[in-house]
N, C-alpha and C positions, 0 to 999 in steps of 0.2 A: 553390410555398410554401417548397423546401429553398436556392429563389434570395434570396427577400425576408428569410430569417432570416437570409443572412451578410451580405445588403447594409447590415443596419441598421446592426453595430458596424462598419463599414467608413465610415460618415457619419458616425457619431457621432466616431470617433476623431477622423476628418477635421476635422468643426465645433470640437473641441476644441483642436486643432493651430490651426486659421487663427483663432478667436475670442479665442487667449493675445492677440493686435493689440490690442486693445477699450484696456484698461488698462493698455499696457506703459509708456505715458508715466503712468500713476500708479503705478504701481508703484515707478519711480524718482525720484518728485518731489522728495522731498527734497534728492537730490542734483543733480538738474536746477538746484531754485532755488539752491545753492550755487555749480555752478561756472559757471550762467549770470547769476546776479545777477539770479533773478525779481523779480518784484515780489509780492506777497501774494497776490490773488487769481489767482497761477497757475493753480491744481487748479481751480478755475471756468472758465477761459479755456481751458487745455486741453482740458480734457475735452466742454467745449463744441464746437469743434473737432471734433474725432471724430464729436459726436452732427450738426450742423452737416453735415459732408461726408456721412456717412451716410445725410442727410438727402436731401442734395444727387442722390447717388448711388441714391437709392430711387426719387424724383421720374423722372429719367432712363431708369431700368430700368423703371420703371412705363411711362409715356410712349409709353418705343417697345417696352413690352412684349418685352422681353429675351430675361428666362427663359420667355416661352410661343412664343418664334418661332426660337431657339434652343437648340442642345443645351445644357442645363443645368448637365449636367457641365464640358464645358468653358468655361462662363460661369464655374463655382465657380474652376477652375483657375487663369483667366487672371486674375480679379478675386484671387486668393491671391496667385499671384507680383509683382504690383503691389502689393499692400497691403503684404507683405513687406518690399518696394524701399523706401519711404517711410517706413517705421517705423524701416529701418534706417540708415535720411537720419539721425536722431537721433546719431550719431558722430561727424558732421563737425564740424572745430573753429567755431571764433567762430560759434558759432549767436546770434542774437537771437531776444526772445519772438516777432518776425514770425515767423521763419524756422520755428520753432519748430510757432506755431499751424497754418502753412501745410504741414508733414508730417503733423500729426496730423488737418486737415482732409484732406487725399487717404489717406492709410489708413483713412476713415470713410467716404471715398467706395467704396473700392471694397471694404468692409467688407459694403456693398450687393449687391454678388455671391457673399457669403458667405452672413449669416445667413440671409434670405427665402428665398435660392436654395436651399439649403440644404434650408430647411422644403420645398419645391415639389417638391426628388426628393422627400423621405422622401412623401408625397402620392401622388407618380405612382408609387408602389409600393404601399402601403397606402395600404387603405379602410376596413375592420375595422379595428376597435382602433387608431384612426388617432390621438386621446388620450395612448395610451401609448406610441405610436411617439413620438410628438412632445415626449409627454415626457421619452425618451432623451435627445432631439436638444437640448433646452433645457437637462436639464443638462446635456449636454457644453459649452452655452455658458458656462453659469454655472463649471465649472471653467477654460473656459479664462478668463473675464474675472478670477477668482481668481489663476491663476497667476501672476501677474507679482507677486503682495504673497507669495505663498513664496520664487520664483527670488530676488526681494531678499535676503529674510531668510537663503537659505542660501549668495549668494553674495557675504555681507554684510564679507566681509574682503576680494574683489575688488570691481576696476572695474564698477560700475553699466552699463558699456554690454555685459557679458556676457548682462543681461538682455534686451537687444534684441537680438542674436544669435541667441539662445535661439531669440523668440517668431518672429523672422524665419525662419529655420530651421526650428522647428516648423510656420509656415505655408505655406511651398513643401512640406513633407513631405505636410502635409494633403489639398492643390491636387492633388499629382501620386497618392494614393492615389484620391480621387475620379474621376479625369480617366481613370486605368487600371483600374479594378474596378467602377465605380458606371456603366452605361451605364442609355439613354432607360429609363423604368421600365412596364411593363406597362400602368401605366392613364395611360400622357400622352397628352393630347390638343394636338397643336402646333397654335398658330393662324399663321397662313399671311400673314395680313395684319396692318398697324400699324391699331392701333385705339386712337385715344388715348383716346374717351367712354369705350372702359370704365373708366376712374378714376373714373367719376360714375355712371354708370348701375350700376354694383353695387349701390350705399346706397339702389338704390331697395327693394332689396330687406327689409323690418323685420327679421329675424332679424339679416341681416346688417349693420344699424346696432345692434342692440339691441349685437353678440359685440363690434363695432367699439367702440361707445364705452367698455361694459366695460373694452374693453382700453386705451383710452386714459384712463381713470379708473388705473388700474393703470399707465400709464408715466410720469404723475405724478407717484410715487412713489419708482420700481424702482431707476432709475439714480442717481437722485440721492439715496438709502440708500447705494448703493454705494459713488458717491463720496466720500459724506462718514464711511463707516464709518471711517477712520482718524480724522478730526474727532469724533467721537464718542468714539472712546477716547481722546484728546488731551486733550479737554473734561472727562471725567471724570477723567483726572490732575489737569488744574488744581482742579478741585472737588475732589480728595482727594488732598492733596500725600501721602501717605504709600505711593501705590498706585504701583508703577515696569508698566504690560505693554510686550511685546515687541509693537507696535502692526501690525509689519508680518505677523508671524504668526497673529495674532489677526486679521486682518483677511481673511487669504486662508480662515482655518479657519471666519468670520462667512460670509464671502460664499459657502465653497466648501459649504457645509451646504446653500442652496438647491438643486443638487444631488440630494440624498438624495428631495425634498419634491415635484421635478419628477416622478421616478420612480414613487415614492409615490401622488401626486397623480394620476398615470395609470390606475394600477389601482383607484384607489378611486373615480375618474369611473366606472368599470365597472361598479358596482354602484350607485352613487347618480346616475348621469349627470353631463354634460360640465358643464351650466350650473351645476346644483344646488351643484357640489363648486367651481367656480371661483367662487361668489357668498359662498361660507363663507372660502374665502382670501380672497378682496379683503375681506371683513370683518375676520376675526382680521388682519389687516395694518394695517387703517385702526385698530381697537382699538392696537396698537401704535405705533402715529404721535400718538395723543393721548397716550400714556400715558410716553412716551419723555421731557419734559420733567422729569418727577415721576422715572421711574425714574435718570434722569442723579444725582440728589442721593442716592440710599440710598448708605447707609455700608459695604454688603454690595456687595462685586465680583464675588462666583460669581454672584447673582443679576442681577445687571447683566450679564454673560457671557452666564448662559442666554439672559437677555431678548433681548439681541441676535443670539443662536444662533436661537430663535423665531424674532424678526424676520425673521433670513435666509433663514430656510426659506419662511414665510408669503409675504414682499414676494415671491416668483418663482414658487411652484408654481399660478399660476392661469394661469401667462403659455402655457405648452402649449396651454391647455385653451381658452384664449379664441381660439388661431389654429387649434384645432379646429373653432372654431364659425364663426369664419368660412371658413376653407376647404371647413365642410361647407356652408355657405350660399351660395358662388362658384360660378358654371357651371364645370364640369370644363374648358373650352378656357382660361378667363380667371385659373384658382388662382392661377398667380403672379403676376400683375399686382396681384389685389385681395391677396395676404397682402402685397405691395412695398409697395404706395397706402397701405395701412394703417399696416405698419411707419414708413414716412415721415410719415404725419402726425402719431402716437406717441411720434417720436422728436425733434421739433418741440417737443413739448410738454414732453420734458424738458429742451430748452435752458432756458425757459421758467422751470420749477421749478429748476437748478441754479443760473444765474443771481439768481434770488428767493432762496434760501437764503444762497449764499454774501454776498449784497451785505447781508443783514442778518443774518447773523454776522460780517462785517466793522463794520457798524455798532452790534452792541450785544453785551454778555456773557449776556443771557437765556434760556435753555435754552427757554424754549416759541416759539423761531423752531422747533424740529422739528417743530412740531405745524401747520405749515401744509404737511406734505406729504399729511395726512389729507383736504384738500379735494379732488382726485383721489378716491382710494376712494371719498368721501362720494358723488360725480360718480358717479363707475361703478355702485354700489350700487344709488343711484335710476336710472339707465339700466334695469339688468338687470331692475329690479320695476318699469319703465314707469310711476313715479312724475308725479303732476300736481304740478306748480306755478300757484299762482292761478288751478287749474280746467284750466292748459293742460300737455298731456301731453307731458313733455322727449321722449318720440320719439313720432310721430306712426302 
């Protein structure tokens, strides 16, 4: 028991060191499109990118079952110091958008041996309380995806590429704490052989479709709030010339709130249980996706703050709780393959949604494009209450 108490903040640092990767290329967008001569829908394209190789990277580790037939830790390690490499590709001169899209695709692939793998120690160590362990782990994601819109903001009189330094740095720091303190966890079960059906024969399982699609009702949404959180405060400058915010600070203090709501979120699954309290998030979040186009025009900017403080917290403390439900509904050999499979199909569906948003805020000035990140939620909602459509039940 006095082993699993130090393993935890041992992960959690970790997750928070290699996850700064996530958005270190938004972090510095601005100055990315400056000295490389973007084109507009950069921030869409990048960030796609990442989710994309991520993507790519989940499917693979799923596949041939990675983290369940190998040591874990040193999958997080090797897949850090790679991610690392690639991000820190971002330096070299005459980059093009190719060149560009194709670093931030391989740091999202091997991004893939971070997050999931990640979640699949903290699992093979806790059982109990597996919720709120996970809610640690989540927000230390949510601060590292944060980090790279403070590092800007405070090394906003230097070179932009101190940022990737930073998070490069930071993630070899992460790799190598996991890889020397964090060994096999007490309850791992290795499976021995490549099993690629288990990607499919999991969702035979109801629970484990119900936590599933939940959670993909909820990815929706997540990343693509994230990425557009400086869009949001942009858009509300232009709606109210008289309002100056420091966008990039405001953005990391937006996103790094989620955070707080992970933590939170953990210990109040404890009392009201896993589902109960991730079906109250995924709603107060969807309430906030409709209500976002109205709140963009109040003339009040503290309330626009909070709203989007809410927001940040809401849009990510279900996301623990939803890899609770499914790693508690995975056979104990197969947990990281089904939280990878999942994670990838999840993350799929936020290309999906970022793509949709940005191509139609490039296309028109009307504040209620935000309101189409609510069909997600809506999705997961009806999933988690096993809602009928024309009599026929969305999960079976």
């Amino acid at each position: 028991m006095q082993l699993s108490k130090k393993i935890l903040p041992i992960i959690v640092i970790s997750q928070f060191f290699c996850t700064s990767l996530w958005f270190a290329g938004n972090g510095v967008m601005s100055s990315l499109v400056t000295t490389y001569k973007l084109p507009e829908n950069a921030l869409s394209l990048l960030t796609s990118a990442v989710q994309f190789g991520f993507i790519t990277g989940t499917l693979t580790f799923a596949l041939f079952t990675i983290a369940d037939r190998f040591s874990p830790s040193k999958v997080f390690f090797i897949s850090a110091l790679l991610g690392a490499l690639f991000n820190i590709g971002f330096i070299l001169e005459n980059q093009t958008l190719f060149s560009l899209i194709s670093l931030r695709f391989f740091t999202g692939f091997f991004l893939a041996g971070i997050y999931p793998v990640g979640m699949k120690i903290a699992t093979d160590y806790y059982q109990k309380g597996l919720g709120k362990s996970l809610g640690f782990l989540v927000g230390a994601l949510v601060l590292g995806t944060a980090l790279p819109h403070l590092l800007k903001d405070l090394f906003i009189n230097l070179s932009w590429k101190i940022v990737l330094f930073t998070t490069s740095t930071l993630a070899v720091i992460g790799g190598l704490l996991m890889l020397l303190f964090v060994k096999n966890g007490p309850f791992r079960k290795p499976s021995t052989t490549l099993d690629i059906s288990i990607c499919f024969t999991v969702f035979k399982n109801v629970n484990f479709r119900k936590a599933a699609f939940g959670y993909f009702g909820h990815m929706w949404e997540l990343y693509t709030f994230w990425a557009f959180v400086p869009v949001l405060l942009f858009t509300y400058q232009n709606l109210h010339p008289e309002i100056n915010f420091n966008i990039s600070l405001l953005s990391f203090i937006i996103i790094a709130s989620g955070s707080i709501s992970c933590v939170l979120g953990g210990y109040v699954s404890q009392k009201f249980g896993v589902k109960k309290t991730a079906f109250s998030f995924l709603f107060l979040s969807c309430v906030c996706c409709i209500a976002a186009p109205f709140v963009l025009h109040l003339a009040n900017k503290t309330i626009f703050i909070l709203f989007l403080l809410f927001w940040g917290m809401v849009v990510i403390a279900d996301s623990p709780l939803f890899s609770t439900l499914i790693a508690q509904n995975a056979p104990s050999k197969d947990k990281g393959t089904a939280l990878t499979i999942v994670n990838s199909i999840g993350f799929l569906i936020t290309i999906i949604s970022i793509q949709m948003i940005g191509g139609f805020i490039n296309l028109t000035d009307s504040t209620i494009v935000f309101s189409i990140l609510a069909i997600g939620p809506i999705l997961g909602l009806m999933s988690l209450k096993q809602t009928k459509i024309l009599g026929i039940p969305l999960i079976k």
